[in-house]
C-alpha positions as CSV (number, residue, x, y, z in Angstrom):
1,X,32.1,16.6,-20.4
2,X,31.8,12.9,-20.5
3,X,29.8,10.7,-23.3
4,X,26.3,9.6,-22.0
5,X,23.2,8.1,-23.0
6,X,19.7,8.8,-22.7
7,X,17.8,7.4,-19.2
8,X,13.9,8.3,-19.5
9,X,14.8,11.7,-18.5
10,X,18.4,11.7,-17.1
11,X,21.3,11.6,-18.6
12,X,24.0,8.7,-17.2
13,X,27.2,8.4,-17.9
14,X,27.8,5.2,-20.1
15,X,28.6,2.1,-17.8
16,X,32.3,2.1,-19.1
17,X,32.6,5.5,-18.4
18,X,30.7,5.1,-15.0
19,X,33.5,2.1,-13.8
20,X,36.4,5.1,-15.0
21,X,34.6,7.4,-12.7
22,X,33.9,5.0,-9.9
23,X,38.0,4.3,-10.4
24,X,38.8,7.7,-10.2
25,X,36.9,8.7,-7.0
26,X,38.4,6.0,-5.4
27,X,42.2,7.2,-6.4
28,X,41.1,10.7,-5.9
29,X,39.8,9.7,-1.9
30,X,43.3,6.9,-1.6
31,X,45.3,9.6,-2.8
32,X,43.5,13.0,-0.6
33,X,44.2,10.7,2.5
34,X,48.0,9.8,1.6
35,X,48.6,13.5,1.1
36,X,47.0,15.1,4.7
37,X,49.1,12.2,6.0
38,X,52.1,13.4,3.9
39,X,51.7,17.1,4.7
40,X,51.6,16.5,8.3
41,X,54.4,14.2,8.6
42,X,56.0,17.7,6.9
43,X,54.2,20.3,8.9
44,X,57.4,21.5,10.9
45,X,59.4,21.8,7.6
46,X,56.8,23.7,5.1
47,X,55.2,25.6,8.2
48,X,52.3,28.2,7.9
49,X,54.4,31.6,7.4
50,X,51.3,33.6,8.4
51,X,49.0,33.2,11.6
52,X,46.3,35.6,12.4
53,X,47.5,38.2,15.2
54,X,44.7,37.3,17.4
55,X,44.7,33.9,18.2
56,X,41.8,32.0,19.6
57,X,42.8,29.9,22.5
58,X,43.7,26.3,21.9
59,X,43.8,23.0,24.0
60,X,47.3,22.1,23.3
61,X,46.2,18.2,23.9
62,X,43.9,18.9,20.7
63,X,46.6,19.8,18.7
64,X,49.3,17.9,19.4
65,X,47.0,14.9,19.2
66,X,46.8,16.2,14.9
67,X,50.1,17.9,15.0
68,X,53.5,15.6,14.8
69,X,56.4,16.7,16.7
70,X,58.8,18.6,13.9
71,X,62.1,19.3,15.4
72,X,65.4,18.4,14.4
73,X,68.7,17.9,16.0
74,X,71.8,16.8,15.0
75,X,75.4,16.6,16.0
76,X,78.6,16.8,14.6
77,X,77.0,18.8,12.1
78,X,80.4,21.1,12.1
79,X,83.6,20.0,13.2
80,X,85.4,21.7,16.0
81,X,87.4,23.3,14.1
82,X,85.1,24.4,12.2
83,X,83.1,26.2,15.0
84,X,85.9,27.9,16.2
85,X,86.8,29.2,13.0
86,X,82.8,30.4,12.7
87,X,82.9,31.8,16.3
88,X,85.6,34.0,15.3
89,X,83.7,35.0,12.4
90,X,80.6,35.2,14.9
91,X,82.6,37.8,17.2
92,X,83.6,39.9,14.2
93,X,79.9,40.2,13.6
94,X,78.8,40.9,17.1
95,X,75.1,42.3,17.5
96,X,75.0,42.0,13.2
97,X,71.1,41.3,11.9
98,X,71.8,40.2,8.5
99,X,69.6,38.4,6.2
100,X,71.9,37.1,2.4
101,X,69.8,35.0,-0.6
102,X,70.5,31.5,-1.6
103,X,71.0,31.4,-5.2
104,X,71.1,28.2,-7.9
105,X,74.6,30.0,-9.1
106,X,76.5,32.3,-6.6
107,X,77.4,31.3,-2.8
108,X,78.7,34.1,-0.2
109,X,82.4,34.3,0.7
110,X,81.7,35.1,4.1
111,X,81.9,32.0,6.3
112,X,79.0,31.8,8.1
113,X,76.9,33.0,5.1
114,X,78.5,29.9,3.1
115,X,78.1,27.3,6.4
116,X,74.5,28.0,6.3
117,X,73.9,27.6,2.9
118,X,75.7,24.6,3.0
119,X,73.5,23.2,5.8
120,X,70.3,24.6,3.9
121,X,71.4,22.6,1.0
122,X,72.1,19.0,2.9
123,X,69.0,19.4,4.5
124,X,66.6,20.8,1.8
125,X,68.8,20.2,-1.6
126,X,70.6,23.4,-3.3
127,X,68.6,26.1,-3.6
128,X,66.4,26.3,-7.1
129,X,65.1,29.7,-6.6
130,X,66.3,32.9,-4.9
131,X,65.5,32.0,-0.7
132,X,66.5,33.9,2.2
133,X,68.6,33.5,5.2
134,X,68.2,36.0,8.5
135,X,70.4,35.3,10.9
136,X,72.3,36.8,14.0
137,X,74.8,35.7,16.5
138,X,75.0,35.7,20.2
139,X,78.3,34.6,22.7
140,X,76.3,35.3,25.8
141,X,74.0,33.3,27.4
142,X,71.2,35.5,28.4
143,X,67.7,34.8,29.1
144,X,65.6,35.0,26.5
145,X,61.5,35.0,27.0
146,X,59.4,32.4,25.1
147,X,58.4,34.1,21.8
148,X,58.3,32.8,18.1
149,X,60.0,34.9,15.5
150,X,58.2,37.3,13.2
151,X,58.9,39.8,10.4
152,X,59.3,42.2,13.3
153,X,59.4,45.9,11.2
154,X,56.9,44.4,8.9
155,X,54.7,43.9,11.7
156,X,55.4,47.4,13.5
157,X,54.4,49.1,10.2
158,X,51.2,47.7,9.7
159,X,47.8,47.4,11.1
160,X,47.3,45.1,14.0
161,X,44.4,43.5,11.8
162,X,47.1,42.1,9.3
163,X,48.8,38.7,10.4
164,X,52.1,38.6,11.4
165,X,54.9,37.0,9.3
166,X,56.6,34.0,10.1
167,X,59.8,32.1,9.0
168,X,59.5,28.6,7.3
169,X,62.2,27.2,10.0
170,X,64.0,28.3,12.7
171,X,68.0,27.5,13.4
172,X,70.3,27.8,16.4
173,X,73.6,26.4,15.4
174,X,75.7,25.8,18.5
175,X,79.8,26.6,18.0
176,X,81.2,27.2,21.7
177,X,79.5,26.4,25.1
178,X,81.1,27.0,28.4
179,X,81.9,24.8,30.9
180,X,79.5,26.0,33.3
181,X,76.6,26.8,30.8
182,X,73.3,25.5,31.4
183,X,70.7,27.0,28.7
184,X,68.9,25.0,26.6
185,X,66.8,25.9,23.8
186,X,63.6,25.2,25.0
187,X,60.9,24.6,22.2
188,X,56.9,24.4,22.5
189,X,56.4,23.0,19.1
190,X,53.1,23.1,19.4
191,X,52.6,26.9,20.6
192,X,52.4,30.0,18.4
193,X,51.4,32.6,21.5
194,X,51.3,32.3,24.9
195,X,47.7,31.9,25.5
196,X,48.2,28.7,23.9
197,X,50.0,27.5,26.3
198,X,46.6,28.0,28.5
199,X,43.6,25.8,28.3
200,X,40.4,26.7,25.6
201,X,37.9,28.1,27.9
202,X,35.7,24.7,27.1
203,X,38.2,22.8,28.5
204,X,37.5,20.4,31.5
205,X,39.7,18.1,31.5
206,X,41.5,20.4,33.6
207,X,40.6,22.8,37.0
208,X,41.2,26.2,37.5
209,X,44.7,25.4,39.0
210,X,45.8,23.0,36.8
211,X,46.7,23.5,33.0
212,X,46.2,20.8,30.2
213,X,49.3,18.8,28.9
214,X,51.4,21.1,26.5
215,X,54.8,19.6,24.4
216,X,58.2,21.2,25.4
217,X,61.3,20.1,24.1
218,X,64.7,21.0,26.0
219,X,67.9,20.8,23.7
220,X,71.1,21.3,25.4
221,X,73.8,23.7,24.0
222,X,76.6,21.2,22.3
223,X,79.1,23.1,20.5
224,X,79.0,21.1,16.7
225,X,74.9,20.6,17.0
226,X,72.1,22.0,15.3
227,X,68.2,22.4,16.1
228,X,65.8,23.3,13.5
229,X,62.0,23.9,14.0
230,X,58.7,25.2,12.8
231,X,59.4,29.2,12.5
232,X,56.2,29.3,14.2
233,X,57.3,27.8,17.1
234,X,57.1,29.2,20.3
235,X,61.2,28.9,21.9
236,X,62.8,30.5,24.9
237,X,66.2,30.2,26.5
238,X,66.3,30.3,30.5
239,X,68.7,32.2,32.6
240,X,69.0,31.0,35.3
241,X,68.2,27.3,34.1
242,X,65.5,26.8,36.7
243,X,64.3,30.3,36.3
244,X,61.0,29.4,35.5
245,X,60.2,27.5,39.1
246,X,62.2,30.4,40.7
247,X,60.1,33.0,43.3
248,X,62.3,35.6,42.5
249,X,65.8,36.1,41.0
250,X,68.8,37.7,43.1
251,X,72.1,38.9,41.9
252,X,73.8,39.6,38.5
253,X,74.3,37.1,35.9
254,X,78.4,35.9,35.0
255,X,79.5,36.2,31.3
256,X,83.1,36.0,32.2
257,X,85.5,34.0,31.8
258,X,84.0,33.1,28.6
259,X,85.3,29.4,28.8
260,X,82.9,28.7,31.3
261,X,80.0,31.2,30.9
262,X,79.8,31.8,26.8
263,X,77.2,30.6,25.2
264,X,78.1,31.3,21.3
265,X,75.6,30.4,18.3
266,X,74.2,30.9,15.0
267,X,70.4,31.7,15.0
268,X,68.8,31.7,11.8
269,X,65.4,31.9,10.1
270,X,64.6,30.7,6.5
271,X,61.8,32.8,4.5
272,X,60.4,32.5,1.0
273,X,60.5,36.6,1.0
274,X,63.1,38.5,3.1
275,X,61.9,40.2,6.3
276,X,61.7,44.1,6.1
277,X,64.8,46.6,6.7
278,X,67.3,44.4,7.3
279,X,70.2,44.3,5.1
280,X,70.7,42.1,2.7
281,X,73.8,40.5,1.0
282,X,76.1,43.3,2.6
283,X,78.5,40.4,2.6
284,X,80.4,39.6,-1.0
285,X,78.7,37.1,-3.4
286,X,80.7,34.9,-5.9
287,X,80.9,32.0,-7.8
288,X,84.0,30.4,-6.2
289,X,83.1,29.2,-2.8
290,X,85.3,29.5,0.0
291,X,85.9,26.1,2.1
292,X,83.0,25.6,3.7
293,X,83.4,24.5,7.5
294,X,80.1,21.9,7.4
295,X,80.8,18.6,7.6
296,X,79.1,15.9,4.9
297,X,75.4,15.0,6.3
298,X,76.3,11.0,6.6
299,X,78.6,12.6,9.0
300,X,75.6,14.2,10.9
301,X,74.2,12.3,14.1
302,X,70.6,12.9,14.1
303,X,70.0,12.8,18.1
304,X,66.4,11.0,18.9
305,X,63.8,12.7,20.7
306,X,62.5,11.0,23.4
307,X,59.1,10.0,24.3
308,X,57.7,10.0,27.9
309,X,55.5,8.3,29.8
310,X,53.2,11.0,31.0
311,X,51.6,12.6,28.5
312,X,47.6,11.0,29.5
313,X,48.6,10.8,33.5
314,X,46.2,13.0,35.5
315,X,47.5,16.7,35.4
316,X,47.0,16.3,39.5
317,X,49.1,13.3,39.9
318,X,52.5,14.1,37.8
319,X,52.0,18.2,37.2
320,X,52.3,19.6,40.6
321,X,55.1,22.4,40.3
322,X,53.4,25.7,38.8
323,X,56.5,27.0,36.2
324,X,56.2,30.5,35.4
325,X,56.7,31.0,31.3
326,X,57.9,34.6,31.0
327,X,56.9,36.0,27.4
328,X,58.2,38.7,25.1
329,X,56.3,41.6,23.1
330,X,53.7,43.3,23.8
331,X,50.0,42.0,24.4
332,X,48.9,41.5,20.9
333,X,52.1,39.1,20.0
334,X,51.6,37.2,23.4
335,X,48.0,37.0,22.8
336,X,47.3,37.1,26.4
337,X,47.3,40.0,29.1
338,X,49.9,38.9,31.5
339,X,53.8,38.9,30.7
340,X,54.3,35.6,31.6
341,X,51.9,32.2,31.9
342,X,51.9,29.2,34.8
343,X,52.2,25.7,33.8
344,X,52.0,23.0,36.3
345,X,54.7,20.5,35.6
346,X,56.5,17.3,36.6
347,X,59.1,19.3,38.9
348,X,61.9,16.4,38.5
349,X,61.5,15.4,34.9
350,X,61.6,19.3,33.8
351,X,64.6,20.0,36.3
352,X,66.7,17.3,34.4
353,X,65.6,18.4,31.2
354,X,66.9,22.2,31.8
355,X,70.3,21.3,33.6
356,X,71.4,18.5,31.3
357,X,74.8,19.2,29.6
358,X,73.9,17.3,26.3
359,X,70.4,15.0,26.5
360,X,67.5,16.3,24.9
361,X,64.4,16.0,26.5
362,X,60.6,15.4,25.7
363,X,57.8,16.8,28.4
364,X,54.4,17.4,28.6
């Protein structure tokens, strides 16, 4: 309630009263617009954590016209040493799902529990509440269909009307790469499903042959470098690296010798709750922490994302190469019936960006 005086029949708000008001709208309005422009500059690192399991399709030019690109990568984030020491530890672990809680008073002994919590807290501050790390490793490299990460048991116990879970970020922390390796991390920052990597059915800027512009980001295994991302994200790892303009695929895949063919990270999810059935903490909690093998974050070397220079060309002129996106899980987590999706793409620039050893690459 406001004071007000009498107006024939109305009742106004006194004139001094009416300037506070007429003040406050306007800081209310000044201060709405700073914070949609705040919370989307921030939209990789908060994140939705639930999306609907049916997904209506989406012109990817639509949203990533709204949407800025979130993804992070850095270098030298551990030291050489340091990964060795955590691939070791990564090898003891071998096909481990773990998920352990970031506390304001107790830090795990295990070292790649305490790495990552030492990351977390140079990129987001220490933890102030209980948060939760999954994470798993890998030393092969192995292809790995575009897919964004859910609560996976969560979402196998319950009703395909309930949304699936997803984490706030996504990690891959890189510790040894092999000579020969070739498998980048390839993002879609913009892509929850793969019918989103399709055009809306109202879309014409685009033919029947041709799909509308859609963001991928490549980032190159370098042993020392981490990529964080929306946890919605849709990611995938190629094997072969030009797998996706491939016919068909002949002959067995090498893992060994490991010094040219491992492929040996950290992949690991941040969530608000812990995902479903997977233990947690298994690994000793203290209040000493052992020495942390993460190196201090003015140490980091945040590596740029590139623009391009295509992004508004005509799909006909630049995107003539149809890439074949293979997905993974069923049809309600693609969101679309067939196991895999064409893009038409730039055939040289997406080449480069799968086989480089160590630049990151923008496409659309």
């Amino acid at each position: 309630p406001v004071p007000s005086e009498q107006n024939g029949n109305e009742t106004q708000p006194k004139p001094f009263i009416r300037k506070c008001l007429g003040v406050a709208k306007e800081f209310k309005e000044r201060e709405m617009t700073r914070m949609v422009a705040l919370v989307a500059s921030f939209t990789g690192v908060l994140g939705l954590s639930l999306q609907p399991r049916s997904h209506p399709s989406v012109s990817l030019l639509d949203r990533a016209s709204t949407i800025p690109t979130s993804v992070g990568v850095y270098d030298n984030v551990v030291s050489p040493q340091g990964c060795q020491r955590l691939h070791q530890q990564a090898v003891t672990n071998g096909l481990g799902h773990f998920v352990c809680s970031r506390s304001p008073t107790q830090v795990s002994t295990n070292p790649i529990e305490s790495v990552l919590d030492a990351i977390l807290t140079q990129l987001e501050g220490p933890a102030l509440t209980t948060q939760y790390v999954e994470y798993w490793t890998r030393q092969e490299w192995r292809h790995i269909e575009a897919h964004a990460d859910i609560d996976e048991l969560r979402a196998r116990a319950s009703s395909e009307q309930e949304p699936y879970r997803y984490p706030r970020n996504g990690h891959v922390l890189y510790l040894d790469v092999g000579t020969e390796v070739r498998g980048p991390t390839c993002v879609f920052p913009h892509a929850t499903t793969g019918s989103q990597l399709l055009p809306a059915p109202d879309d014409t800027t685009v033919d029947a042959t041709h799909t509308s512009a859609v963001e991928l980001i490549t980032v190159p295994a370098v042993a020392g470098r981490l990529l964080r991302f929306p946890g919605e994200a849709l990611h995938a790892v190629p094997r072969p690296t030009d797998l996706w303009m491939l016919p068909f695929v002949s002959g067995a895949p090498k893992f060994d010798p490991a010094e040219e063919w491992g492929r040996s990270v950290v992949l690991f999810n941040t969530w608000e709750e812990p995902p479903l059935d997977i233990p947690l903490d298994v690994h000793p909690h203290t209040g000493e922490e052992e020495r942390v093998y993460c190196n201090d974050m003015e140490l980091w070397e945040s590596v740029p994302i590139p623009g391009t220079t295509n992004r508004n060309d005509p799909p006909h002129h630049t995107r003539t190469k149809a890439a074949k996106i293979y997905l993974l899980g069923d049809r309600i987590r693609r969101d679309c019936a067939d196991r895999s999706v064409k893009l038409y793409v730039n055939e040289e620039e997406l080449r480069h960006g799968l086989s480089s050893a160590k630049d990151i690459s923008r496409l659309w």
